[in-house]
N, C-alpha and C positions, 0 to 999 in steps of 0.2 A: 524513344522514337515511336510513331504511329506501327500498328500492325499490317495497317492498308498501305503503307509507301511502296508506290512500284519500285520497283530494279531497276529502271534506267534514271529514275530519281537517284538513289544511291549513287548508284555507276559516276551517274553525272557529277552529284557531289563529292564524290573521291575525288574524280577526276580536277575539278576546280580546288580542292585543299591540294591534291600534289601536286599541281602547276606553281600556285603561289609558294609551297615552302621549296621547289625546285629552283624556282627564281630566286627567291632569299638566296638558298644555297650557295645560287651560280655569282649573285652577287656580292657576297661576304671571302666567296675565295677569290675573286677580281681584285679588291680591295688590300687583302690581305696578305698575294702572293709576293709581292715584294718583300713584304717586312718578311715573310718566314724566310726567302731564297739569302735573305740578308743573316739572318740569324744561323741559318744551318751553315753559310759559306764560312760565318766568325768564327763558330767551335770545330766547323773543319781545321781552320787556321790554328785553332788553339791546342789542337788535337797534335798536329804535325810541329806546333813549338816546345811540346812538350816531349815527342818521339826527338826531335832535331831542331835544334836552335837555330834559326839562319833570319838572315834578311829579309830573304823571299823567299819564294817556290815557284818554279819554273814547270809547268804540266809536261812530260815526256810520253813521248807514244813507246808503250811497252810491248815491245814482239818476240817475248818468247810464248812457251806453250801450256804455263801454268793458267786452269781455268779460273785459278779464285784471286788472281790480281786484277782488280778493277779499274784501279788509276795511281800513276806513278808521276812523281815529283822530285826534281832536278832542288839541293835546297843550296843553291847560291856558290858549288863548288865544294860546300863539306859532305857532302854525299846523295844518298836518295829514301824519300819517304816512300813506302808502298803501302797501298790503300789493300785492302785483301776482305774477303765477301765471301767468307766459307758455308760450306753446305751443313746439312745435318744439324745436330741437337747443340 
């Protein structure tokens, strides 16, 4: 780069590369958000067929006072999946 390029020269040209890789950005995850919600929902499922075999899984709203159950599943009458989100190491 020149020695003599003003600072709003730069600024500016920053400013015009993060616009354009922001938009890529914003555009590749528009695109893309399905396929991953689709993929993380499968090995959810795969996860829970593998804790408990069942048909399905019914989402249960969990009201007790444990703070590391995130989400709980009803699996078809043979019992319940619990999702659990612990803290620390």
């Amino acid at each position: 780069m020149r020695k003599n390029a003003s600072p709003l020269r730069l600024i500016l040209s920053l400013f015009v590369i993060c616009l354009i890789v922001g938009i890529a950005l914003a555009f590749t995850n528009h695109i893309t958000k399905d396929a991953i919600a689709d993929v993380l929902q499968s090995k959810k499922e795969a996860s829970m067929q593998q804790v408990l075999a069942a048909e399905s899984y019914d989402p249960v709203e969990y009201t007790g006072s444990d703070a590391f159950v995130t989400e709980m599943y009803s699996a078809a009458g043979e019992g319940y999946v619990v999702r659990v989100s612990p803290k620390g190491f």
